[in-house]
C-alpha positions as CSV (number, residue, x, y, z in Angstrom):
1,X,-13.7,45.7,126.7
2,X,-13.5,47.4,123.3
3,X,-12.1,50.9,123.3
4,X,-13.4,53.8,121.0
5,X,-10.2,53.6,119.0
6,X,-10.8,49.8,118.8
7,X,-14.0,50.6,117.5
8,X,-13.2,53.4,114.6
9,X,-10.2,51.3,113.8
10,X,-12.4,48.2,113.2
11,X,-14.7,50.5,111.2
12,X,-12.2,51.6,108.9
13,X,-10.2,48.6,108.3
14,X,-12.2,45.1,108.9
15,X,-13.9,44.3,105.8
16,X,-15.4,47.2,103.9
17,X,-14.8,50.7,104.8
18,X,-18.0,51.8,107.2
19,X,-16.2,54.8,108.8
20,X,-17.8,57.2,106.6
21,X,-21.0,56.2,107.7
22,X,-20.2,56.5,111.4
23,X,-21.8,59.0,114.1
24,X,-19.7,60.1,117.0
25,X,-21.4,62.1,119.9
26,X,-18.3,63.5,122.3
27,X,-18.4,65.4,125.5
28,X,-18.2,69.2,124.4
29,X,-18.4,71.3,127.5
30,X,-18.8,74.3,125.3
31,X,-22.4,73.5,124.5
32,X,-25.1,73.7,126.6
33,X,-26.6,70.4,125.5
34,X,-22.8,69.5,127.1
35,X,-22.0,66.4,123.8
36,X,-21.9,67.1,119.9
37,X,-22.1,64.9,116.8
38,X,-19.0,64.2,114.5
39,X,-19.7,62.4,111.7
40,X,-16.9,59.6,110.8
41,X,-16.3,60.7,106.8
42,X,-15.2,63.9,108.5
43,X,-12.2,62.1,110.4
44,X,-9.0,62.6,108.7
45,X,-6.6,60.2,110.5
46,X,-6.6,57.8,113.8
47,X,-3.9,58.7,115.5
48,X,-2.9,56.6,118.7
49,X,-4.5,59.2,121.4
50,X,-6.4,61.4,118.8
51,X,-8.5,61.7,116.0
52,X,-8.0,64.1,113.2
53,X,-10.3,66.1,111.6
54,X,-10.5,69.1,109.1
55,X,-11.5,71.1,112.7
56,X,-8.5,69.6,114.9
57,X,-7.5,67.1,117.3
58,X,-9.3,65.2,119.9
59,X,-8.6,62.2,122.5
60,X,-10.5,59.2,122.3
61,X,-11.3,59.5,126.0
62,X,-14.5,62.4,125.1
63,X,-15.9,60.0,123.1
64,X,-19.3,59.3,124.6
65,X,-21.3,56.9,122.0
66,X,-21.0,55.4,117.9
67,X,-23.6,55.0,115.5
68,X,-23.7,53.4,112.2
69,X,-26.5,52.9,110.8
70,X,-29.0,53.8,113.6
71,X,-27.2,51.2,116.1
72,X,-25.0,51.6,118.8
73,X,-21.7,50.0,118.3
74,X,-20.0,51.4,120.9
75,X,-21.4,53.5,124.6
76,X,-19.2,54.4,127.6
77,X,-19.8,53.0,130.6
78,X,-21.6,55.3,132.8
79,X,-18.8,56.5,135.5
């Protein structure tokens, strides 16, 4: 089973570039709607636990689903 990092990292580095054009919805338990979109040319740097963006850090692990281009490359298992 691929893991988000596996994912991004693919994105980024197989073949051309797509991060850019990635969607990522995490688990944000500050918002009502309780997940929040991040778009992937807002990612700074894929660290080993975290990503990096202009906003902070966060793990992997609240990453809930990735889009590019309207399909899902990626979805958590449902716990």
């Amino acid at each position: 089973m691929r893991t988000a990092r596996d994912v991004l990292n693919e994105l980024r580095w197989r073949g051309e570039n797509r991060l850019p054009e990635a969607v990522l919805w995490y688990r944000d338990r500050t918002r009502p709607e309780g997940d929040r979109a991040i778009r992937g040319s807002e990612i700074l740097e894929l660290g080993r636990r975290y990503f990096e963006t202009a906003g902070g850090r966060l793990p992997y692990y609240k990453i809930e689903r990735i889009e590019v281009g309207g399909e899902v490359v990626f979805k958590r298992p449902a716990e």
